[in-house]
C-alpha positions as CSV (number, residue, x, y, z in Angstrom):
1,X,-13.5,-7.3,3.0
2,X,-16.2,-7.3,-0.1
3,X,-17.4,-4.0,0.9
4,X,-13.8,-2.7,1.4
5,X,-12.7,-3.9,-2.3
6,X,-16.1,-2.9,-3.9
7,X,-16.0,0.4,-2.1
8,X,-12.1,0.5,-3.8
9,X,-13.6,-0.2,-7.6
10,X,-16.5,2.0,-7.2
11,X,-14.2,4.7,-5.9
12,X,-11.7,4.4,-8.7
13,X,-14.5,4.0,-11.5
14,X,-15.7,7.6,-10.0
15,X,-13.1,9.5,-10.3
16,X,-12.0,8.1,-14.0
17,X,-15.5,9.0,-15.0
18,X,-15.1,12.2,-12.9
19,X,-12.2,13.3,-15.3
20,X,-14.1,11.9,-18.2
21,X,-11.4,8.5,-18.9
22,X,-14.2,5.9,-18.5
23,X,-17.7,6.2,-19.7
24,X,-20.3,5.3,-17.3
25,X,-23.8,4.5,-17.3
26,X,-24.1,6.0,-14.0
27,X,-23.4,9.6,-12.3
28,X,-19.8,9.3,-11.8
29,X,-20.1,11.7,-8.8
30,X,-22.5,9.0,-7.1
31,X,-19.8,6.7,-8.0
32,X,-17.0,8.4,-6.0
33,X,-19.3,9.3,-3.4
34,X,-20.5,5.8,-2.5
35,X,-17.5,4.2,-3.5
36,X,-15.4,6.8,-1.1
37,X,-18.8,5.5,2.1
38,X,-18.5,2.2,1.4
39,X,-13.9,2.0,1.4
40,X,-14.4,3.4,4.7
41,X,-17.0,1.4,6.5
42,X,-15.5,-1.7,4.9
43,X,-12.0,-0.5,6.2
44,X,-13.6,0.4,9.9
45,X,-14.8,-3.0,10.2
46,X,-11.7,-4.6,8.9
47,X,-9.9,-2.7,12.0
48,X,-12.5,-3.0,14.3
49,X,-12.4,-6.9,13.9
50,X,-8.7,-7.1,14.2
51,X,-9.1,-4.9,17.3
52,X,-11.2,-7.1,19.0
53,X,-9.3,-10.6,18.0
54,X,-6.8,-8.8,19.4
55,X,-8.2,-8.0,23.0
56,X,-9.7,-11.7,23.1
57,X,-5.9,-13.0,22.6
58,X,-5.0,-10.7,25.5
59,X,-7.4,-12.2,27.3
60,X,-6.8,-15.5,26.9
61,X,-3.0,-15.6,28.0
């Protein structure tokens, strides 16, 4: 969930500095780019955790 809301920030804090609203002290195209890598791991493992709490519920009952 850490990587998933980091990945969110960094993402945002890319494209504002992309468009030139927030001054960064990094490149704000390594921002976006990172940020957008690490929203969608962090989200993949979100669903692949529910996915398998899932399956071991099922396979409980």
């Amino acid at each position: 969930m850490i990587m998933t809301v980091g990945g969110a920030i960094a993402l945002v804090m890319g494209v504002l500095g992309i468009f030139g609203s927030v001054a960064l002290m990094l490149s704000p195209w390594a921002l976006t780019i990172l940020g957008f890598v690490f929203f969608v791991a962090g989200i993949s493992m979100l669903k692949y955790r529910r996915d398998t709490d899932e399956v071991q519920a099922q396979s409980q009952n």
